[in-house]
N, C-alpha and C positions, 0 to 999 in steps of 0.2 A: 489612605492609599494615594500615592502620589499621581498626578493629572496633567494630562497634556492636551492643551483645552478642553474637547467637548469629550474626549477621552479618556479612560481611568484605567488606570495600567494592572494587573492583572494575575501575573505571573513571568517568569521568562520562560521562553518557549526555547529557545537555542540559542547559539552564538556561534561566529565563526572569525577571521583574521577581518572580515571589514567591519562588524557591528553585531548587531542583536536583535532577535527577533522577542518580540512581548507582544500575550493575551491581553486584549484592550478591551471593553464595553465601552460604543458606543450610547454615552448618557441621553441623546438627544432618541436615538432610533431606535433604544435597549438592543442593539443587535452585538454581540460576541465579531471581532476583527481580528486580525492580526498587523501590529506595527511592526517593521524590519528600523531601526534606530543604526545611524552608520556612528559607531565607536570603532575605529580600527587599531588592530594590534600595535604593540611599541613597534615592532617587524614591520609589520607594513607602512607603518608614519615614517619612515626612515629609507624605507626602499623603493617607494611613489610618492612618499608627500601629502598633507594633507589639502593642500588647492587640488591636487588631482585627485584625489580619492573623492571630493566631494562634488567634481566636476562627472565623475565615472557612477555615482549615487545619484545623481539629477539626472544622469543620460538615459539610465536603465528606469526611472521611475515614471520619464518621458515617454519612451518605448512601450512601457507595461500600458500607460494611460490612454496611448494614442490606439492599440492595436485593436482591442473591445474583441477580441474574437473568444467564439466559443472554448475550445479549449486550453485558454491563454488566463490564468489566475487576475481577477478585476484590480485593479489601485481606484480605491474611494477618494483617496485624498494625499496631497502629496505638501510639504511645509516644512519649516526649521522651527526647532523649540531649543532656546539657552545655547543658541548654536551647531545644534547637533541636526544636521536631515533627516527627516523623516517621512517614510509613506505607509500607509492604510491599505491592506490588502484582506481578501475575503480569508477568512479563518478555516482551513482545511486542515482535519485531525489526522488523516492518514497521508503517506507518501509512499509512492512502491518500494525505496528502499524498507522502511520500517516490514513492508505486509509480507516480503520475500527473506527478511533477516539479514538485511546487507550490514554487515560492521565496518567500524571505521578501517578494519583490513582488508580491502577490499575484495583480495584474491582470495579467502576465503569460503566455502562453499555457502549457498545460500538456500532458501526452500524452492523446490521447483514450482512452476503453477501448472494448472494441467493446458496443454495443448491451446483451448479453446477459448479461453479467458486469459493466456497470454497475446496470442495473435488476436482478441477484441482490443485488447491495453492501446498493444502497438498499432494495431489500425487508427483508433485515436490519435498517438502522438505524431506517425505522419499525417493525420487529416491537418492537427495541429500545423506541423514543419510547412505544409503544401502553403496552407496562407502566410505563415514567417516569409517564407520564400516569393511568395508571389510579390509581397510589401518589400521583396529588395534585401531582407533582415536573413541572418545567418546565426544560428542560437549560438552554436560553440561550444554545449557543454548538456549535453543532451544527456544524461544517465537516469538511475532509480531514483535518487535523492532530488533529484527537479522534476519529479513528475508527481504529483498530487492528484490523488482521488477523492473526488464530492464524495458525498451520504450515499448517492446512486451509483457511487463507482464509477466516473464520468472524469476523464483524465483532465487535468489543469496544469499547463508548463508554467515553472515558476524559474526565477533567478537566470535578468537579464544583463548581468554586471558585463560577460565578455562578448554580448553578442554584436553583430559587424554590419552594416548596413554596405551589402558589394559595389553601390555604385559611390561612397564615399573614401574618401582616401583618407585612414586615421591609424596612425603611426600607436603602437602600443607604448605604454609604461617599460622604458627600462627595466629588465628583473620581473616582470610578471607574468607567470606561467601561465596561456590560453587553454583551458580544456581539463580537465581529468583525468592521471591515468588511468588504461585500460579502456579506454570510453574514446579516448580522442581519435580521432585518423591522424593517419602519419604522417602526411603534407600539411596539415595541423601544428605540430611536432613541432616539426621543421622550419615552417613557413605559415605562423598562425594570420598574417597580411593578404597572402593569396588564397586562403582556404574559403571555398565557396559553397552553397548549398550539399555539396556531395558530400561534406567531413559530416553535417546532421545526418544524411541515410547512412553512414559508416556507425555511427553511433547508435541510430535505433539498429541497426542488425546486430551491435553487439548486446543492444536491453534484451531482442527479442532470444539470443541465443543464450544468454544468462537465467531470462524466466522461466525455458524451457525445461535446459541443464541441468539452472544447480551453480555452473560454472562460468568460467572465461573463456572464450575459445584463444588458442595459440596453435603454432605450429603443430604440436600433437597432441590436439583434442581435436574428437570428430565426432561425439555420441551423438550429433544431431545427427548428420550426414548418415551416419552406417546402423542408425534405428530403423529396421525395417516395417516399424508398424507407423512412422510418420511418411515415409515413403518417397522419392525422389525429387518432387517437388522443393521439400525443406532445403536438400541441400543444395540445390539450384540456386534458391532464394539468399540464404544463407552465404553460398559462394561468392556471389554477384553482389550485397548490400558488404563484405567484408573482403573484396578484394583490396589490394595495396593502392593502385593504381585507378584515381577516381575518374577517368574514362571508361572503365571497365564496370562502375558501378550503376546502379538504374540511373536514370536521366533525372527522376524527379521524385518526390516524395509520393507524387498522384498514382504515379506507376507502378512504386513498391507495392504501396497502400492497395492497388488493385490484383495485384500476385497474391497480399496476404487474406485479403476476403476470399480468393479462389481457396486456398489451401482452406481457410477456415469451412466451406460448404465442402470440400472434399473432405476433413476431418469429421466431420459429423455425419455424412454419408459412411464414414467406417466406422465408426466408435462403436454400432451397435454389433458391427461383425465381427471386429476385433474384442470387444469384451464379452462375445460370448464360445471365445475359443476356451477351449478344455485346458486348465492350469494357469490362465493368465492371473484369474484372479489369486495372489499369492497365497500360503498358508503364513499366519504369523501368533506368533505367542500371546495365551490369552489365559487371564485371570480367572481362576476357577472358587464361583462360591466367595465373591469378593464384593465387599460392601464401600464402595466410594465415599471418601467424608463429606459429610452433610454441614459439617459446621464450621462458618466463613472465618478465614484468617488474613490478621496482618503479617505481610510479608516483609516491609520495609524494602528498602532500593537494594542490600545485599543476600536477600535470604528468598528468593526465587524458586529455590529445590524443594522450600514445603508444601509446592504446590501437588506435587507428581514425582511418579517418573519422566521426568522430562529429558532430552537430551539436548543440547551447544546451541541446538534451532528451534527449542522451547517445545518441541513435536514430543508427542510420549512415546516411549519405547516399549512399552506394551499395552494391549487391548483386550477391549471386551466384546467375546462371543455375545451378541446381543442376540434375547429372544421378544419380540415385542407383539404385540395384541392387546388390539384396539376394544376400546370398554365402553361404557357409557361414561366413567369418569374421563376419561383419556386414554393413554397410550400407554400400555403398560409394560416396560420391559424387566420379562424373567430374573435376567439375569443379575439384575443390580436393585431389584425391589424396588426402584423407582417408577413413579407414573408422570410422563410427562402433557403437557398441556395438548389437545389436539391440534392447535396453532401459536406461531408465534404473537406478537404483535404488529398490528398492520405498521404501525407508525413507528418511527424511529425516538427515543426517548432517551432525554443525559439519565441521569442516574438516579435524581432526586424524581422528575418522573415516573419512571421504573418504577419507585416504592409505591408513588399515588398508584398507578397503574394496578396493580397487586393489591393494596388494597380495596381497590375498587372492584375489581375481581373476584374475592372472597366477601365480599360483603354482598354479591349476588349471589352465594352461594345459599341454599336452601342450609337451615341451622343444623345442623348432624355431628353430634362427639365421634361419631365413627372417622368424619371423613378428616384426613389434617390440610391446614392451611398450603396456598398456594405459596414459594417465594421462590428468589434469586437461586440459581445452581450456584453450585464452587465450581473452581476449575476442573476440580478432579469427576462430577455430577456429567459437567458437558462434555471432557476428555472421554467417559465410560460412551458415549454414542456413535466414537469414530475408527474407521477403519485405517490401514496404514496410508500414508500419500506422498509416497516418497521415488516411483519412479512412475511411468505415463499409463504404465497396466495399472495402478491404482486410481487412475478417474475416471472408474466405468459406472457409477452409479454409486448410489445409497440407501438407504432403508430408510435415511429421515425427511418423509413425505413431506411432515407436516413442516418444513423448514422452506419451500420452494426456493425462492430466489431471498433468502433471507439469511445470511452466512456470516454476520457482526454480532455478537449475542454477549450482553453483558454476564458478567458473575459474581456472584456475591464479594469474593476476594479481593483483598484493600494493598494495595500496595504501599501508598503515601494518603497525607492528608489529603492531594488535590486528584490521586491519578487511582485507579482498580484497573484491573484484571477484562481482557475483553478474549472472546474464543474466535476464529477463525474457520468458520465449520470446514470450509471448503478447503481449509489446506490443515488442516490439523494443528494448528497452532497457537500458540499463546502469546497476546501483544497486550502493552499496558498503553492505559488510554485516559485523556484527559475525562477528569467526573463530567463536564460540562459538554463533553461530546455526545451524537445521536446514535446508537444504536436497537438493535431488536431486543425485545424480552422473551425468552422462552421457559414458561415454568413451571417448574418442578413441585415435586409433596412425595411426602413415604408414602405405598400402598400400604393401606390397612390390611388387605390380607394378598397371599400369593399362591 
């Protein structure tokens, strides 16, 4: 495996027009990293230059090193190998694009989040913006794909190639577009030199109205605004964080940030009223007399459909009437002849874990041919325990107790040699995930009888 000093490279994680990001072990601290390597496109050596591409890679590695804040992704180490720059950043397996199904289409529809755990995100990312902002620093490029989430779900802003420090005068690259469509503010657009702290609160109002949605807001789309079970507030907020005109917008990240904790204690004060009005919770089609497959498959990178019924946002398209009761072996539910474990795992565990874990597990098990072993679900095992979550009436609760705050759950299911299968409890979904990443175990066995 090829080494870049103390380094050992690992895999490729992405790539985009400036360079490449690669899974590193550090040898010295055995800890998992991630390197961002600046290789940029034929396109962009042509249209910046490689003196400034490498000047614009020092700037942001600078910025990342110096800022140290909470939810600002760390740079361990920063260095040239065989010419090429390179910096050392903490290794985060998820990003809210990946958790919401953002595709490189942007416009796209995406998975909504429920209410609650959307406005935590973004409370985050402006706590984040408020210290960018206070340091003088302007992100520029605030969307899903730069905002990474720890093991605890703990927001981390990454990728500071376009960000702008307002009391410095720095003339951009000829030909290089500031910002992201959909995501950028319009005096952005127009005038990425004068755009000030206000184009980041333009940006978080369009994450937060997309995690809600599903969508983009434009001219006509209003499903945030005319939901009457989010209530006027949202589109106060809403209005105000995506007006044109950034006088019009909050003053400050701190300001937003304090409207969205409001709306957040005022959504929780409803949730229990509003999901227990009569017909919210939907009816939806459900598998009768249907046995989930038990035995784990490789899917490869193109054959995804053998997981389920899944559908474009990997959500399944039908469910199961679950009938569950609690045993002395665990959790039995009726409907699918599965019994599952009365808890997940407190610890988060990659995958090779997982099996210790299980093993260990069954080996305290008192010796019984009656009883079968504990292991990994398939996707199709952990898909059979969830309900639809596709619009804000479907996050009124669940049945799966023993899951608390525990919503990342590996599956037996192999995608590649390096990556499997992880479930999403909380939004019904299926995202593939590095084997070397931490998740929950929750597990499963046949009942011996029903």
């Amino acid at each position: 495996m090829r080494r870049i000093g103390k380094f050992q490279l690992l895999g490729l994680l992405g790539r985009g027009g400036m360079g490449r990001v690669y899974k590193v072990m550090d040898t010295e601290q055995k800890r998992l990293r991630a390197m961002k390597i600046l290789r940029p496109s034929e396109i962009m050596q042509d249209l910046i230059g490689c003196d400034e591409l490498k000047k614009l890679f020092f700037k942001e590695a600078s910025i990342m090193n110096q800022l140290r804040q909470r939810h600002v992704t760390d740079v361990f180490e920063v260095g040239e190998h065989e010419g090429l720059p390179y910096m050392v950043q903490e290794y985060l397996c998820l990003n809210l694009g990946l958790l919401i199904g953002e595709s490189n289409r942007v416009e796209l529809p995406t998975r909504p989040l429920s209410p609650v755990k959307a406005l935590i995100i973004v409370s985050q990312i402006l706590d984040a913006l408020s210290g960018l902002h206070e340091s003088g620093l302007v992100h520029r490029d605030i969307k899903p794909e730069n905002v990474m989430l720890s093991r605890e779900g703990e927001v981390k802003i990454i990728d500071f190639g376009l960000s702008r420090f307002t009391d410095r005068k720095e003339q951009n690259p000829v030909g290089m577009i500031i910002g992201s469509p959909y995501y950028a503010a319009p005096e952005q657009i127009d005038s990425p030199e004068q755009a000030d702290h206000r184009a980041d609160i333009y940006s978080a109002g369009v994450v937060l109205y997309r995690l809600v949605t599903g969508t983009l807001p434009d001219e006509k789309t209003s499903a945030v605004s005319e939901n009457p079970l989010l209530g006027p507030g949202w589109s106060f907020l809403l209005k105000k964080a995506l007006t044109a005109n950034p006088a019009d917008r909050f003053p400050d990240a701190l300001t937003m940030r304090q409207m969205v904790q409001e709306l957040k204690l005022d959504w929780e004060k409803r949730q229990e009223q509003i999901c227990s009005i009569p017909g919210v919770k939907k009816e939806f089609f459900s598998r009768q007399d249907w046995q989930p497959r038990s035995k784990p498959v490789h899917t490869g990178k193109n054959d995804s459909a053998v997981l389920g019924n899944l559908n474009s946002l990997m959500q399944p398209e039908i469910y199961t009437d679950n009938k569950f009761q609690r045993t002395d072996q665990g959790i039995l539910d009726h409907a699918t002849r599965l019994m599952w474990s009365n808890d997940a795992s407190r610890e988060q565990l990659n995958l090779e874990e997982s099996q210790i874990y299980l093993l260990k597990l069954n080996q305290r098990e008192l010796p019984d041919e009656q009883i079968n072993l504990w292991r990994l679900p398939t996707v199709e095992e952990l898909l059979s325990l969830l309900g639809p979550r596709q619009s804000l009436e479907d996050f009124c609760g669940s049945d799966l107790w023993q899951l608390k705050d525990r919503s990342w759950l590996w599956s037996a299911d192999i995608l590649t040699s390096t990556k499997s299968w992880i479930v999403d409890m909380d939004q019904g979904a299926v995202l593939a995930q590095d084997r070397m990443c931490r998740f929950h175990v929750l597990p499963v066995r046949q009942a011996t009888c029903v």
